[in-house]
N, C-alpha and C positions, 0 to 999 in steps of 0.2 A: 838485883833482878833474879826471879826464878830459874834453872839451868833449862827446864821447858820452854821457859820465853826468851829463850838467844838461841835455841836453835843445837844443833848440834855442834861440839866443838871440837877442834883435832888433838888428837891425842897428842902429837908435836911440838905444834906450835901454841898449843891452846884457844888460837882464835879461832872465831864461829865460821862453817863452811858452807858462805851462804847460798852457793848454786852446786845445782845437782849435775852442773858441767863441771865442778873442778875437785865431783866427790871420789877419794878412793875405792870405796863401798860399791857406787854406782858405775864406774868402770869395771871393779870383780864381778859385778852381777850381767854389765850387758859381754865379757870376755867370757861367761858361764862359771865362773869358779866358786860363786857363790849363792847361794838358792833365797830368791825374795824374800823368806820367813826369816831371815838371818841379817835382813836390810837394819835392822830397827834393835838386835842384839849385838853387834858387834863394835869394836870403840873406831870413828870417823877420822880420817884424814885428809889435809889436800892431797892432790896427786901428787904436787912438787914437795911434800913435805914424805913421801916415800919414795927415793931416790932409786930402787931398787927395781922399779918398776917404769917411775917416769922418763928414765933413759931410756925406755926403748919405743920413746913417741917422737916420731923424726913428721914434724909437721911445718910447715912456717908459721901456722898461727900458734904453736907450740915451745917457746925458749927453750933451748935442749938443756936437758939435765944432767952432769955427769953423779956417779958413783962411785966413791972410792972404796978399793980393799977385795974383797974377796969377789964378790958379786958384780965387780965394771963387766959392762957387757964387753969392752976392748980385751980383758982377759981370758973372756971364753971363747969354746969350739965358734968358729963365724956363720959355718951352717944353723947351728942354733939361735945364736944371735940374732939374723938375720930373720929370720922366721919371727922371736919373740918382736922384730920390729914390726915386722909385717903386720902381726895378730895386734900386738899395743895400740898401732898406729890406729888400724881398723875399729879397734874398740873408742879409741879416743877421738874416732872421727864419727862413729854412729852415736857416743854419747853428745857430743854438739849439736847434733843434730835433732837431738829428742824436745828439748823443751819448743814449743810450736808447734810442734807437727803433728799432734791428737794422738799420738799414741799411747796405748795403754803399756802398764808396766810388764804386762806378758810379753809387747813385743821389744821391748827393749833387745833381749838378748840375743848374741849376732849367730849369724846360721854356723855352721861349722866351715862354708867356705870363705865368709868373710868379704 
């Protein structure tokens, strides 16, 4: 099969990531870190397949993820930490909530207070 007709594939794991709920791409874009013209250039992963990041979504409908080595959020200042939960968490609960809801991809991204 063509790599167009599966979709995009995670740079990790290799398998295809077929919702835009469990993309890392589309989490950096609705957190603002990455600007939509960059959606479609850059290489895809699951979320849980970037541990660096998926640790700091503390959801129940979410398995928590740990990190090991330099980057465990347990290793870092806890003010910070705390905060990238807060921000993750937000992002990863606005991304859930996108497919259904009519919105366009401009609104995807979360306001700065989250």
């Amino acid at each position: 099969m063509a790599r167009c007709d599966r979709g995009y594939l995670c740079a990790v794991c290799g398998h295809e990531v077929e919702n835009l709920t469990d993309s890392v791409l589309y989490l950096l874009y609705v957190l603002g870190e990455i600007p939509a013209e960059q959606l479609h250039r850059l290489p895809e992963r699951h979320i849980r397949c970037e541990p660096s990041l998926a640790q700091y979504i503390d959801d129940a409908g979410f398995a928590s993820v740990t990190c090991e080595g330099p980057f465990d959020r347990r290793t870092l200042d806890a003010e910070f930490a705390t905060g990238e939960v807060q921000r993750v968490t937000a992002g990863w609960r606005r991304l859930q909530s996108i497919p259904g809801s009519g919105m366009t991809i401009l609104d995807y991204p979360l306001s700065d207070s989250y």
